[in-house]
C-alpha positions in Angstrom: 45.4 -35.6 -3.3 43.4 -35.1 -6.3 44.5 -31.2 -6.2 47.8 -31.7 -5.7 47.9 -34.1 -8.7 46.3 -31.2 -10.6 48.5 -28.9 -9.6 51.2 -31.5 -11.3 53.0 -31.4 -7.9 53.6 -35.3 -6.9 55.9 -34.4 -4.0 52.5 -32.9 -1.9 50.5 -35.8 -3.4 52.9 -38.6 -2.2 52.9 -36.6 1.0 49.1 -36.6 1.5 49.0 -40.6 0.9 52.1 -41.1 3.2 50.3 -38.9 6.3 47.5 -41.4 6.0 49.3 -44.4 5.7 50.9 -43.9 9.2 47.0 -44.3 10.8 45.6 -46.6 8.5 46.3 -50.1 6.4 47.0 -50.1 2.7 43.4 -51.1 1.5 42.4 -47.6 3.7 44.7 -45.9 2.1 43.3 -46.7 -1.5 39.9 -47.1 -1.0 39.7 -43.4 0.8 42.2 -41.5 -1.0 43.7 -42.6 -4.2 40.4 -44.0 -5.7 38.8 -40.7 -4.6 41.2 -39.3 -6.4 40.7 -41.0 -9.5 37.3 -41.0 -9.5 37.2 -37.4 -9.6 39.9 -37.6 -12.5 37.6 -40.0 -14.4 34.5 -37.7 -14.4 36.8 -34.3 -15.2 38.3 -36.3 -17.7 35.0 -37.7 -19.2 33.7 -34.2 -18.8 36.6 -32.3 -21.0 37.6 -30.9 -17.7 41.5 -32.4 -17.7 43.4 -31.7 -20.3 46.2 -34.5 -21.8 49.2 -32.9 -19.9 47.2 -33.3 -16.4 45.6 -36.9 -17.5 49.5 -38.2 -17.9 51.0 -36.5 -14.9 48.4 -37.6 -12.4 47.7 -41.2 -14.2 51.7 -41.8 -14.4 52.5 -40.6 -10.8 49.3 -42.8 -9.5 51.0 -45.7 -10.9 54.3 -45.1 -9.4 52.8 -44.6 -5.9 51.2 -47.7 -5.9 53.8 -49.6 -7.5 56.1 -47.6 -4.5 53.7 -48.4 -2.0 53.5 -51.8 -2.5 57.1 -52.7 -2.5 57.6 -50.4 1.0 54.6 -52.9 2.0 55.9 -56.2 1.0 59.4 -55.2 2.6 57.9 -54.3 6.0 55.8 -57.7 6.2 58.8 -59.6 5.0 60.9 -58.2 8.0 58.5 -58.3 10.3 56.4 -61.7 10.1 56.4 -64.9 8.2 54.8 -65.3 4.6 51.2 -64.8 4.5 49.3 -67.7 3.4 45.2 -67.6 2.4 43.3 -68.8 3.8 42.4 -73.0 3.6 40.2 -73.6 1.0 40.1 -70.7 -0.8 40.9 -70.2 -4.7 44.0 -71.2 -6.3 44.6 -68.3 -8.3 42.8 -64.9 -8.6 42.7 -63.4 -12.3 42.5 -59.3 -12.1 41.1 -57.5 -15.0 40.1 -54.1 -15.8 37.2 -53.6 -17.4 38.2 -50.7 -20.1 40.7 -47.7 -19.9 43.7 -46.7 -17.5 42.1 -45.8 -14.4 40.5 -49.4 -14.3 43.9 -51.0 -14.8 45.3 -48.9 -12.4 42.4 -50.0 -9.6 42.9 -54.2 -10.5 46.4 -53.4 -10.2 46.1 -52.3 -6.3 43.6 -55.1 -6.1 46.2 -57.4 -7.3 48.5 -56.2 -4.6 46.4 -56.5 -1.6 45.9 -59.8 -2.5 49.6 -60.7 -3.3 50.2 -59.4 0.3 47.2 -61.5 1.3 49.2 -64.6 0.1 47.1 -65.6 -2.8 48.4 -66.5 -6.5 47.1 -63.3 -8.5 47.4 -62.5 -12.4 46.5 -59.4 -14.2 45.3 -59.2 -17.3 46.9 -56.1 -19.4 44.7 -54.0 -20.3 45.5 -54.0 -24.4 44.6 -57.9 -23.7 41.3 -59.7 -24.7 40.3 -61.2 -21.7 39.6 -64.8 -23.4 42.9 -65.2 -25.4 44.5 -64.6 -22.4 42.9 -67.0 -20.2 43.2 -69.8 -22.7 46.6 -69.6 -21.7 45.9 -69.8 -17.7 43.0 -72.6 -18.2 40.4 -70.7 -15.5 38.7 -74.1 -13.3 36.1 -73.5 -10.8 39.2 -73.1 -7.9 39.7 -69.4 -9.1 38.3 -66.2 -9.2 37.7 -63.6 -11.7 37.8 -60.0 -10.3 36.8 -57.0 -13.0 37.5 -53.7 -11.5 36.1 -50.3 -13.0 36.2 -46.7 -11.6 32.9 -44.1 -12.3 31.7 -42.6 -14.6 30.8 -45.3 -17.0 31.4 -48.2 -15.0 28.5 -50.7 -15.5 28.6 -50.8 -18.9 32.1 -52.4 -19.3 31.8 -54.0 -16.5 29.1 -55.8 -17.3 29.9 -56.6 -20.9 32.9 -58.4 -19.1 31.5 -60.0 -16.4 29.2 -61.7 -18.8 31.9 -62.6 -21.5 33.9 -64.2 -18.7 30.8 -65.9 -17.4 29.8 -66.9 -20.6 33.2 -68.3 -21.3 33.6 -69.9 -17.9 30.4 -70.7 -16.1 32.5 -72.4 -13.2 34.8 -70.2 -12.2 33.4 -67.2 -9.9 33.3 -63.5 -10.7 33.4 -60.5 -8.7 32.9 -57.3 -10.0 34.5 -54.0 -8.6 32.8 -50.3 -8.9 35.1 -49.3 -6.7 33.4 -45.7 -4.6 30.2 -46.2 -5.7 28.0 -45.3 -3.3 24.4 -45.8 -4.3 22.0 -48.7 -3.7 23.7 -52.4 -4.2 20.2 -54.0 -5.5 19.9 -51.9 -7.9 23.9 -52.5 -8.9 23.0 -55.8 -9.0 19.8 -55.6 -11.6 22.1 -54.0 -14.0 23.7 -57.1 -14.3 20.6 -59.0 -15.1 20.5 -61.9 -16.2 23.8 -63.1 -15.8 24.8 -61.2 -12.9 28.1 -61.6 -11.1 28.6 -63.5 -8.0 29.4 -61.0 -5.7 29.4 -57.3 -6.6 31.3 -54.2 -4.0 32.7 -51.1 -3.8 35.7 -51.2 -1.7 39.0 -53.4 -1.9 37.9 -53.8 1.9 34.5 -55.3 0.7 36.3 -57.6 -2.1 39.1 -59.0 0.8 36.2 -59.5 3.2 34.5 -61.8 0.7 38.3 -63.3 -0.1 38.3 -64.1 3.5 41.1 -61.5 3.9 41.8 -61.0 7.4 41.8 -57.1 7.7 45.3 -56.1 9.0 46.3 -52.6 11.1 47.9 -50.0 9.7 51.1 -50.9 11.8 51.2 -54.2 11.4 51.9 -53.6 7.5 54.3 -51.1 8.0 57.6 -50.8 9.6 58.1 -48.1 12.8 
């Protein structure tokens, strides 16, 4: 996909993401190919290695597929099965951020809509927003969650500097933190945090449902024949 995108050609990248979508569910589909994707777009980009024309092309079309994708989604679930409901028990409302430029927003926004599909209350946080003006207007209790998502290179930092504003802010209400395709050791995630660390930190929007409670559904059963 990522080529494709480079090669400002969204018709071939819509057609990668739609060959595997047939085999696997929505939170496959993301976590394997479109955060790839952006990941390698983050570290060309951080590198000098995309110029602006690229950055907007792939960044723009990105959005649209997943804004496409998720409406195709919430069509085929509402035609064949009743609304989803969370789990019992589980939070009220689930607060997406991203933790500091367009590639992040773009990742809490797929998080966002898993979860929607998942049946839970969601709101994301614009990115131009300060996290804690906006959430004195939602009034965070210990019944939600805060997810912060970030894509590499450069990830801890802001995601840690909002993790512990939030935590700081709202000691009751639980955070988890997203470096979504990171792939090294979760300990040593986790000590980069220190001391206020979050309370649960993964890689994958399969990791993040699974601690939701997020049954995991089949690619078919999210999408029509």
């Amino acid at each position: 996909m990522y080529q494709r995108l480079l090669a400002l050609d969204d018709h071939e990248a819509r057609l990668v993401a739609e060959q595997y979508r047939k085999e696997n569910s929505l939170a496959q589909l993301y976590d394997a190919v479109i955060i790839q994707a952006m990941t390698m777009a983050e570290h060309d980009r951080h590198k000098g290695a995309l110029d602006p024309e690229r950055e907007e092309f792939l960044f723009l079309t990105v959005r649209e597929m997943v804004a496409d994708l998720g409406v195709e989604t919430r069509t085929a679930a509402e035609e064949h099965s009743e609304e989803r409901l969370p789990p019992p028990s589980k939070p009220e409302r689930i607060v997406c951020f991203s933790a500091n430029d367009e590639a992040d927003e773009i990742a809490a926004v797929m998080l966002a809509q898993l979860l929607e599909h998942a049946g839970f209350a969601t709101v994301s946080v614009p990115l131009a927003s300060s996290a804690v003006s906006a959430l004195s207007l939602i009034e965070p209790t210990a019944n939600d969650v805060f997810c912060v998502s970030a894509i590499q290179p450069f990830a801890f930092s802001h995601a840690r500097t909002l993790s512990r504003e939030l935590r700081a802010k709202f000691p009751r209400t639980k955070t988890v933190v997203g470096v979504w395709g990171f792939s090294g050791d979760m300990d040593r995630a986790l000590l980069r945090f220190q001391p206020s660390p979050p309370d649960k930190f993964v890689r994958s929007f399969a990791e993040a449902l699974e601690y939701l409670e997020v049954p995991s559904p089949s690619a078919k059963s999210e999408v029509s024949d």
